[in-house]
C-alpha positions as CSV (number, residue, x, y, z in Angstrom):
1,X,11.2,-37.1,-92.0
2,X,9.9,-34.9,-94.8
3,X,10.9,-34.1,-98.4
4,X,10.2,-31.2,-100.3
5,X,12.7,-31.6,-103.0
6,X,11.4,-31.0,-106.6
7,X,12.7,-33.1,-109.5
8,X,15.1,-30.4,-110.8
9,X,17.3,-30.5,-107.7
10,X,18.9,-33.3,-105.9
11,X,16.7,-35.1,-103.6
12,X,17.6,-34.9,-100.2
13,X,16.8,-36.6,-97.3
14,X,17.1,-36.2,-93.3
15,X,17.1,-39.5,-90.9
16,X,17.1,-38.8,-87.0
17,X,18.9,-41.5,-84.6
18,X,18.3,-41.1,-81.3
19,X,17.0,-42.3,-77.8
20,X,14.7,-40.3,-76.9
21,X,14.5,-41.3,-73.4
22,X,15.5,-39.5,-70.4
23,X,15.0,-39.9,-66.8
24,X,13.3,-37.9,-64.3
25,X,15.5,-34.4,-64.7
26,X,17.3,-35.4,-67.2
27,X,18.4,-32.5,-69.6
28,X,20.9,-33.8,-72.5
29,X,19.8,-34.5,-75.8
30,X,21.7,-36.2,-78.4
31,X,21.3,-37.7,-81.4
32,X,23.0,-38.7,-85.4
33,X,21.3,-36.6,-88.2
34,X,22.0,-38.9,-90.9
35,X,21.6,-36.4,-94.3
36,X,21.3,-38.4,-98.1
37,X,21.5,-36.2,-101.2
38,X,20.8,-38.6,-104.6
39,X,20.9,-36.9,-108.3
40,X,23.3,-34.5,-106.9
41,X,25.5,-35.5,-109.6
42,X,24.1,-35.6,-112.7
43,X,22.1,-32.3,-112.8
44,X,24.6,-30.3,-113.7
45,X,23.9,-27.5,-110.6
46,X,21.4,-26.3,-108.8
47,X,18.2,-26.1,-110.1
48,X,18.2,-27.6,-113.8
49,X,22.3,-26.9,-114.3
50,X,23.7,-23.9,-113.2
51,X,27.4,-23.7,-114.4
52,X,30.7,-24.9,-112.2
53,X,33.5,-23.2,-111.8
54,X,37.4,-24.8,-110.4
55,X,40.8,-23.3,-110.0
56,X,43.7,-25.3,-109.7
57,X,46.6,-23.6,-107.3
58,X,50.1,-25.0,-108.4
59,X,52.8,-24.5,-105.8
60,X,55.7,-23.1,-107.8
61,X,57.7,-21.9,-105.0
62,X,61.6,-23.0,-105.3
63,X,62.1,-26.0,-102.6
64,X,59.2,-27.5,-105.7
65,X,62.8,-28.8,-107.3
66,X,64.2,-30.2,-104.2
67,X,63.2,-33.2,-105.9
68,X,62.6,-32.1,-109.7
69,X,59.5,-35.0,-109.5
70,X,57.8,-32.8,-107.5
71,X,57.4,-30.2,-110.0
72,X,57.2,-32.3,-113.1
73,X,54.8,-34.4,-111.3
74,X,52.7,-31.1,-110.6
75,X,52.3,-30.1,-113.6
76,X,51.2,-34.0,-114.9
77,X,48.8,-34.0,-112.4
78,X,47.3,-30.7,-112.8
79,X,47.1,-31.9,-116.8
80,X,45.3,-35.0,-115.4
81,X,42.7,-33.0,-113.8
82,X,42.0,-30.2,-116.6
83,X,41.7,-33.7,-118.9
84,X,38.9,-34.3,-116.0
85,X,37.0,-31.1,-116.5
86,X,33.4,-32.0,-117.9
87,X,32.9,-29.5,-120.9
88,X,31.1,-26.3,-120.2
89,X,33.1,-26.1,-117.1
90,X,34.6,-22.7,-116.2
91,X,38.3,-23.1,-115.0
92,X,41.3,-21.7,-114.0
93,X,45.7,-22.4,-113.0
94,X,47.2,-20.1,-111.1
95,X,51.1,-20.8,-110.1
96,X,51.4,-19.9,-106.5
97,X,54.7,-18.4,-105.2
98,X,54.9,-15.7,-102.4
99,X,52.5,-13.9,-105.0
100,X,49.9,-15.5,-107.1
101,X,49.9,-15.6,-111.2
102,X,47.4,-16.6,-113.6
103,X,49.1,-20.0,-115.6
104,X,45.6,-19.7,-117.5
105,X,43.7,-18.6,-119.4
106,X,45.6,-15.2,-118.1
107,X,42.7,-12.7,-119.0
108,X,41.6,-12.1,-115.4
109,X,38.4,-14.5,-115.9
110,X,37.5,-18.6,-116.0
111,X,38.3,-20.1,-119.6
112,X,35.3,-23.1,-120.6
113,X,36.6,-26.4,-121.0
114,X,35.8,-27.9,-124.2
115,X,38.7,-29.9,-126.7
116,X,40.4,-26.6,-127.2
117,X,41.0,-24.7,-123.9
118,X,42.0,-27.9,-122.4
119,X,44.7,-28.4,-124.9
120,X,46.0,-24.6,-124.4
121,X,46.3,-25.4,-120.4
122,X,47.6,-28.2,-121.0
123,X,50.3,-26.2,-123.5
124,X,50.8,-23.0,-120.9
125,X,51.5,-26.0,-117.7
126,X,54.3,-26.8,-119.4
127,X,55.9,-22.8,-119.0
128,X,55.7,-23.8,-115.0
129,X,58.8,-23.7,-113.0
130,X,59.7,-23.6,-109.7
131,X,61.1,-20.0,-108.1
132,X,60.2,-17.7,-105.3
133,X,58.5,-18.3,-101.9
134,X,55.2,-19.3,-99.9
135,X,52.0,-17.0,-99.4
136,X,49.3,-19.1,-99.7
137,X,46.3,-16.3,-98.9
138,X,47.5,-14.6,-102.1
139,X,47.1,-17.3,-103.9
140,X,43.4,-18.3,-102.1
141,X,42.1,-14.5,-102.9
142,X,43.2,-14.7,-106.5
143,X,41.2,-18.4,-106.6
144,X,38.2,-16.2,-105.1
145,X,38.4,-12.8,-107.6
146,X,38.6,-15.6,-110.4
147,X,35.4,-18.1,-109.2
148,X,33.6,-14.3,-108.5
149,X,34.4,-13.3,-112.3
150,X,31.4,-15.1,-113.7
151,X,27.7,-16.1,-112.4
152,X,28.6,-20.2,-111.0
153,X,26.5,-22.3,-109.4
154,X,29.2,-24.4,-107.9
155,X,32.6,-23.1,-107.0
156,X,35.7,-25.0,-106.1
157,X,39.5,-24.6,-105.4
158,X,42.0,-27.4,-105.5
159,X,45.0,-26.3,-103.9
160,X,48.6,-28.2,-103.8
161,X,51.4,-27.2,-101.6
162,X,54.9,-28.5,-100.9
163,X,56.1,-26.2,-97.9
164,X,55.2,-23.9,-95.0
165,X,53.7,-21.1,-96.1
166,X,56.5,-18.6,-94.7
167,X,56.0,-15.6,-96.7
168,X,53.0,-14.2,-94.7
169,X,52.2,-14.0,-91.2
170,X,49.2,-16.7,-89.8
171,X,47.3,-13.7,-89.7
172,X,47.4,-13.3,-93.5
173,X,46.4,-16.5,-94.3
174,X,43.4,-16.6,-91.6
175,X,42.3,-12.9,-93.0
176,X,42.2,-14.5,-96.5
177,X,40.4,-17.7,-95.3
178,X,37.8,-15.8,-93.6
179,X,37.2,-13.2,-96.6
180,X,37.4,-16.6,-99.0
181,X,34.6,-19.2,-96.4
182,X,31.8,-19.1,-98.1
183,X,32.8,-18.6,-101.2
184,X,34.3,-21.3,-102.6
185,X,35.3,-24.8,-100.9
186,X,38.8,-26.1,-101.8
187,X,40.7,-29.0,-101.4
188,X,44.0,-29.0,-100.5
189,X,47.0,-31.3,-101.1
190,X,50.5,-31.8,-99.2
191,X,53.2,-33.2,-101.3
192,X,56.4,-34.6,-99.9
193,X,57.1,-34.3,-96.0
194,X,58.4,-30.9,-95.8
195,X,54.5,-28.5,-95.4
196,X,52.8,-27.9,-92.1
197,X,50.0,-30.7,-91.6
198,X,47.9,-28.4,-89.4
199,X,48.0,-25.5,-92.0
200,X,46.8,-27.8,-94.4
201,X,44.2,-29.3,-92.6
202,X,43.2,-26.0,-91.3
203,X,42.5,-24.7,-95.4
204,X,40.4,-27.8,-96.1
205,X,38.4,-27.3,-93.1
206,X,37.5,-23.4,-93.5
207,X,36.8,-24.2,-96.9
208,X,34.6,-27.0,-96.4
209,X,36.8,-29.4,-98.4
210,X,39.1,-32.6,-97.9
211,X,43.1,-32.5,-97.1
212,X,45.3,-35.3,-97.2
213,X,48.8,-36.4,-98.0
214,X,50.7,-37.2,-101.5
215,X,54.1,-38.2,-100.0
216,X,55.0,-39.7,-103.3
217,X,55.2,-37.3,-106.1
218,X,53.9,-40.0,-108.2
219,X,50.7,-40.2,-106.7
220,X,49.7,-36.3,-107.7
221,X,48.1,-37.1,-111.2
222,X,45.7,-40.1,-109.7
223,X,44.6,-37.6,-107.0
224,X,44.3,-34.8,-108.7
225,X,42.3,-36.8,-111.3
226,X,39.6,-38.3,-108.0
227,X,39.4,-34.9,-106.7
228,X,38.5,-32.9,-110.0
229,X,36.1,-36.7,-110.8
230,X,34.2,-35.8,-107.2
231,X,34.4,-31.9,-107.7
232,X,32.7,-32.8,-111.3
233,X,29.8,-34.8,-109.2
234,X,28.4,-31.5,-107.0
235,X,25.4,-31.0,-108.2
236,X,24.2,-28.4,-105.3
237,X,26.0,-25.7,-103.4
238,X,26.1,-23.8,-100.6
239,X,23.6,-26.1,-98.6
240,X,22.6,-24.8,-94.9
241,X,21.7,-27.3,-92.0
242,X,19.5,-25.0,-90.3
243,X,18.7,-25.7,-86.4
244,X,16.1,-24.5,-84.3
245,X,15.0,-24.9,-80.8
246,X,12.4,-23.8,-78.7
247,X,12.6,-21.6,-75.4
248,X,14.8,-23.0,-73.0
249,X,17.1,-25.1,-75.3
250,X,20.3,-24.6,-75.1
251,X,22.9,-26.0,-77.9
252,X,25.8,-27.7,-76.8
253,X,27.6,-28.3,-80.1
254,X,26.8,-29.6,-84.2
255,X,29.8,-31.9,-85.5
256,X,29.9,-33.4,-88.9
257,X,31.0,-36.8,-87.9
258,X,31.2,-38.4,-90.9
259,X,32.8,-39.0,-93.7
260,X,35.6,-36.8,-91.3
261,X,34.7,-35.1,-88.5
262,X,34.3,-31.4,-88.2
263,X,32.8,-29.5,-86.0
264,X,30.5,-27.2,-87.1
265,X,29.6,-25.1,-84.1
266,X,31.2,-22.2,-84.2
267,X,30.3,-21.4,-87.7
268,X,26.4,-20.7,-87.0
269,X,24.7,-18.0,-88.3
270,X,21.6,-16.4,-86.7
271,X,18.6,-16.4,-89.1
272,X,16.2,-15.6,-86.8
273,X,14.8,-16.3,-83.5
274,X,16.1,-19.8,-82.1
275,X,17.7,-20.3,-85.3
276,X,20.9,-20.5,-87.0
277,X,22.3,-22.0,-90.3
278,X,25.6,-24.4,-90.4
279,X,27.6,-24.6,-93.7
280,X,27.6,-27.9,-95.3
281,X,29.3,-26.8,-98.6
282,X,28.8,-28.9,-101.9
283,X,26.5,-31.8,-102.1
284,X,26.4,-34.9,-105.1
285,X,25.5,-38.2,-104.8
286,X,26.5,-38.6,-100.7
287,X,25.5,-39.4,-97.7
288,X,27.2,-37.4,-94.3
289,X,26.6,-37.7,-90.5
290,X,25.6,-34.9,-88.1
291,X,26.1,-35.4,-84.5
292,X,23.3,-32.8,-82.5
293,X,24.0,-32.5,-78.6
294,X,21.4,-30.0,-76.9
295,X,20.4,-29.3,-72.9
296,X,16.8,-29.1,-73.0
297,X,15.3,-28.1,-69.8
298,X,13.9,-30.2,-66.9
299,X,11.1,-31.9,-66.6
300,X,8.9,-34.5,-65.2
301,X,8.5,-38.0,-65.9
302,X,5.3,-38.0,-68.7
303,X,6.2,-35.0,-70.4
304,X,7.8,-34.6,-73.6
305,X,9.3,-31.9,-76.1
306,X,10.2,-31.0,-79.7
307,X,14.1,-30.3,-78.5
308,X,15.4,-29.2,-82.4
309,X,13.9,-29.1,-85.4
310,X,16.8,-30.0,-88.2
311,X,16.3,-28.5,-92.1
312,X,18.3,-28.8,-95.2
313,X,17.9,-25.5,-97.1
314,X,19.4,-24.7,-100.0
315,X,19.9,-21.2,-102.2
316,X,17.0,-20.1,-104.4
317,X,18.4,-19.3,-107.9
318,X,16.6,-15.8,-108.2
319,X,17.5,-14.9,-105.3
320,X,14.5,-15.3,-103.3
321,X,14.3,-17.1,-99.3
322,X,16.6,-20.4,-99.1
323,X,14.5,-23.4,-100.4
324,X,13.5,-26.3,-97.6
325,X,14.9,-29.6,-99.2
326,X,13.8,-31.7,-96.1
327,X,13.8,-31.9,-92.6
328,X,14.1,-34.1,-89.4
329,X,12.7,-33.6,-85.7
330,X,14.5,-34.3,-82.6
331,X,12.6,-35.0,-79.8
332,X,12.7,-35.8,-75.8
333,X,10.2,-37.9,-73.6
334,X,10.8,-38.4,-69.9
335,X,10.5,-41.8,-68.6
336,X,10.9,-43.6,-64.9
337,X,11.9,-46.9,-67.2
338,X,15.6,-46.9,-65.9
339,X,16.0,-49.5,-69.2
340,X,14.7,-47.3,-71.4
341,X,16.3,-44.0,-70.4
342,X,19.9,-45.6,-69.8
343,X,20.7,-47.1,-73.4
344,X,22.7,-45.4,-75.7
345,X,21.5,-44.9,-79.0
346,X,24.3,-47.2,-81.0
347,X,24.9,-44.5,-83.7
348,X,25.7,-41.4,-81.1
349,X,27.7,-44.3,-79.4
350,X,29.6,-44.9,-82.8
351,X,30.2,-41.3,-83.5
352,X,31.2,-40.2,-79.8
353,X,34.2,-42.9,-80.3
354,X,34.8,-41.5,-83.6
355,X,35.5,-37.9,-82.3
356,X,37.0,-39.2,-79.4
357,X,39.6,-41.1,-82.2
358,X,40.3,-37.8,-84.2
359,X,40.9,-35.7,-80.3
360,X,43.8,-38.6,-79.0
361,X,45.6,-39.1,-82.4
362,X,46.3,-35.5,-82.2
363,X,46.9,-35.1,-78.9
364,X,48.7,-38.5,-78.9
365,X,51.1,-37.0,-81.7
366,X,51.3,-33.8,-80.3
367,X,52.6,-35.1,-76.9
368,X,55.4,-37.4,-79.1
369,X,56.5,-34.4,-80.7
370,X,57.4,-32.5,-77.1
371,X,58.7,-35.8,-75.8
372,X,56.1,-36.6,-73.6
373,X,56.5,-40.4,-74.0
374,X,54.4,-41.6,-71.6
375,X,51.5,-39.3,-72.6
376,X,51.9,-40.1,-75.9
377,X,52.1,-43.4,-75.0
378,X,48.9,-43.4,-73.6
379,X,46.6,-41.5,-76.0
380,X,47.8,-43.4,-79.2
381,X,47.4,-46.5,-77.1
382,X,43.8,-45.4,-77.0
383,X,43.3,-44.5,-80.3
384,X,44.1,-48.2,-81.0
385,X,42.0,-49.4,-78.8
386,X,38.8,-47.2,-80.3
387,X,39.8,-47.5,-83.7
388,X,40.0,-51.6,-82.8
389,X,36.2,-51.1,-81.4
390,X,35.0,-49.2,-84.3
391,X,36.2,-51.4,-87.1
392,X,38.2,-48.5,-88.5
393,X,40.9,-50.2,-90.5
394,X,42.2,-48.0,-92.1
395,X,42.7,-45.7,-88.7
396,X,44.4,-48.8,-87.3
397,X,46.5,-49.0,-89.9
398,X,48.2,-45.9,-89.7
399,X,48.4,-45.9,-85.6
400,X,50.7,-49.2,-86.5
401,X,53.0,-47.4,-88.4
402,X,53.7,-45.3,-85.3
403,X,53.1,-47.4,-82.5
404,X,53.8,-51.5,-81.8
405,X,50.6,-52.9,-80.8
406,X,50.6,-55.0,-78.1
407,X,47.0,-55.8,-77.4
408,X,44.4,-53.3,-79.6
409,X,41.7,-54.5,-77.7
410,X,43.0,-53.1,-73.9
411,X,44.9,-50.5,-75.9
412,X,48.5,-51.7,-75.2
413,X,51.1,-50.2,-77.3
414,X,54.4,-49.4,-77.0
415,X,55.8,-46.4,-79.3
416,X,58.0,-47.4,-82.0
417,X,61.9,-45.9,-81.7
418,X,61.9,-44.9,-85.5
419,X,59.0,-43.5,-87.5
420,X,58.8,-41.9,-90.6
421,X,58.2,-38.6,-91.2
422,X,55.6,-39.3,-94.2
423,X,54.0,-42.1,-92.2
424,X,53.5,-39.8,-88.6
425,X,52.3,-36.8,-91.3
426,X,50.0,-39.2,-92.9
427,X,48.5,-40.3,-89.3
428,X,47.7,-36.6,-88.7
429,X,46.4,-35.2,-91.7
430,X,43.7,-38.6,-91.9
431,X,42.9,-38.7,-88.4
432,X,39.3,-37.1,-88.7
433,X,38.5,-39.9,-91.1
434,X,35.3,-41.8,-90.0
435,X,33.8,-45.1,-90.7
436,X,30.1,-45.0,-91.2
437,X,28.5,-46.9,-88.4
438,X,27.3,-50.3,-89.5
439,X,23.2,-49.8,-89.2
């Protein structure tokens, strides 16, 4: 491991888990990149505190009445998180309908949170009211014109949505994600039981940010007020794990694996020979889990290889090449111990289970919902059984709610006749939710 942070940035760190070991032809490389950013959050921004920018989207579409809490729980909870802003931050509401309207400050810029503009937002949230329909790209690429309207170090979106977003085509909202990656990260927020989980879930994850479920209107302003308390602790943005490999190396995928899982691999960029960059978004005080796999190629028993080098760069402030922060080395050595060469390193063990949990909930729920009982049966049944093996409780938990567990150990379950809606939604939109493994 190296470090080349300076004291004006976050420090970061890289930590390799692997076995090494392979036998006599063997060509599969895996192992846990284990990344550790401290100071993140209390520098301000990159290099000595560069400003932060958020804008809050508001659904304000008409089923937000269908209760009235919904709305009037919006707008408290959007008041909670502008109360949250640390001063100096640049902000923004916009109230999304099937178009997208500045709330505030209205002038086609960011307003600065001090004692002041966080009374007048607080003031103009209270004009919101529900009417019109869903487009949520409109409201993404108004997010992304506002966060480009001033020079910010870190940029966010926190995005809250009742419905389906019916008022533009999946091709709308996929041409506005793609223009907006990059750009900004954004979490996004379901509330009720009446929006699309995988739409949800599918903003978070092309914005690099969390989704999850508020199936109680009540629960909006204690969110809200977490997510604008982490968004507050980014101290570094737009952070690149950057892999190379020699000749011959061939990469089979790059997951985040925890604190959710996401995989990463179709999002390289080439930035140069054998190597490519991986977004990893906004970094504070946090630790997160890579999982590597590469195919090296063969080789005898005695040799052994550099299989990836794996580096955390981050943006130079005037503009200059990305800056190293640290780095880790992967490596292969070819053995004829049969001991040595068939153990599985226990964190790629942890985190292959972990992805395996995220793959069968879904599939488990999908089948359910086509009325493929005994499919369903048999992929939630596993998810029990892995969550059971991991120690993920909370994982468990859920499954519970939608299945009767007979034995979580052999995965025995039988599916439950009644389930609610909020409680199968909930299931879904947490299912790439890791545990760390225990070290």
């Amino acid at each position: 491991m190296a470090n080349f942070s300076k004291s004006t940035v976050p420090q970061f760190s890289v930590d390799v888990y692997q076995n090494e070991f392979l036998p006599e032809g063997g060509r599969d490389v895996s192992a846990i990149v284990t990344v550790t950013s401290t100071g993140g959050g209390t520098t301000g921004g990159f290099a000595g505190g560069g400003p932060a920018g958020v804008v809050i989207m508001v659904d304000c579409s008409g089923s937000m009445d269908y209760p009235a809490t919904k709305m009037r729980g919006a707008r408290e909870a959007t008041a909670a998180a502008v109360d949250t802003l640390r001063d100096g931050t640049h902000f923004a509401v916009v109230a999304g309908t099937h178009v997208a309207k500045e709330v505030y400050p209205g002038n086609g810029g960011l307003a600065v949170a001090d004692a002041r503009t966080r009374a007048e937002a607080k003031e103009a949230l209270r004009r919101l009211s529900a009417g019109g329909g869903t487009a949520i790209g409109t409201w993404l690429r108004l997010a992304d014109r506002l966060l480009s309207s001033t020079a910010l170090t870190i940029r966010h979106g926190i995005l809250l949505t009742d419905g389906r977003n019916e008022h533009e085509s999946p091709e709308e909202l996929r041409a506005a994600l793609d223009a907006c990656a990059g750009r900004f990260t954004c979490d996004a927020r379901g509330v009720g039981t009446d929006w699309e989980v995988k739409e949800v879930t599918g903003i978070a994850s092309a914005l690099l940010g969390t989704a999850d479920i508020v199936a109680d209107p009540a629960g909006l302003a204690a969110d809200f007020t977490a997510m604008m308390e982490h968004a507050m602790g980014k101290g570094v943005a737009d952070v690149a794990l950057r892999l190379w490999t020699p000749v011959g190396v061939e990469i089979m995928f790059v997951k985040q694996v925890a604190p959710a899982v996401e995989d990463l691999t179709g999002r390289r960029t080439e930035v140069g020979p054998r190597a490519g960059d991986y977004p990893t978004g906004s970094w504070g005080d946090e630790s997160r889990d890579y999982h590597v796999s590469v195919r090296v190629p063969q080789a005898s028993v005695g040799q052994e290889m550099l299989a990836a080098r794996v580096s955390l760069l981050a943006p130079d402030p005037a503009g200059g090449d990305p800056r190293p922060l640290s780095q880790g080395l992967v490596r292969a050595v070819w053995t004829d111990d049969l001991a040595m060469s068939t153990s599985i390193n226990p964190q790629v063990a942890h985190y292959t289970g972990q992805a395996e949990l995220a793959d069968v909930i879904q599939q488990g729920l999908d089948a359910r919902k086509s009325g493929d009982r005994d499919g369903a049966t048999a992929k939630l049944g596993r998810a029990v059984q892995l969550a059971a093996a991991s120690g993920n409780a909370d994982t468990a938990k859920l499954l519970s709610k939608v299945v009767d567990v007979v034995d979580a150990a052999t995965g025995t379950v039988r599916l439950k006749a009644k389930v609610a809606e909020a409680d199968e939604m909930t299931l879904e939109t947490r299912s790439t939710k890791t545990v760390r493994v225990k070290r």
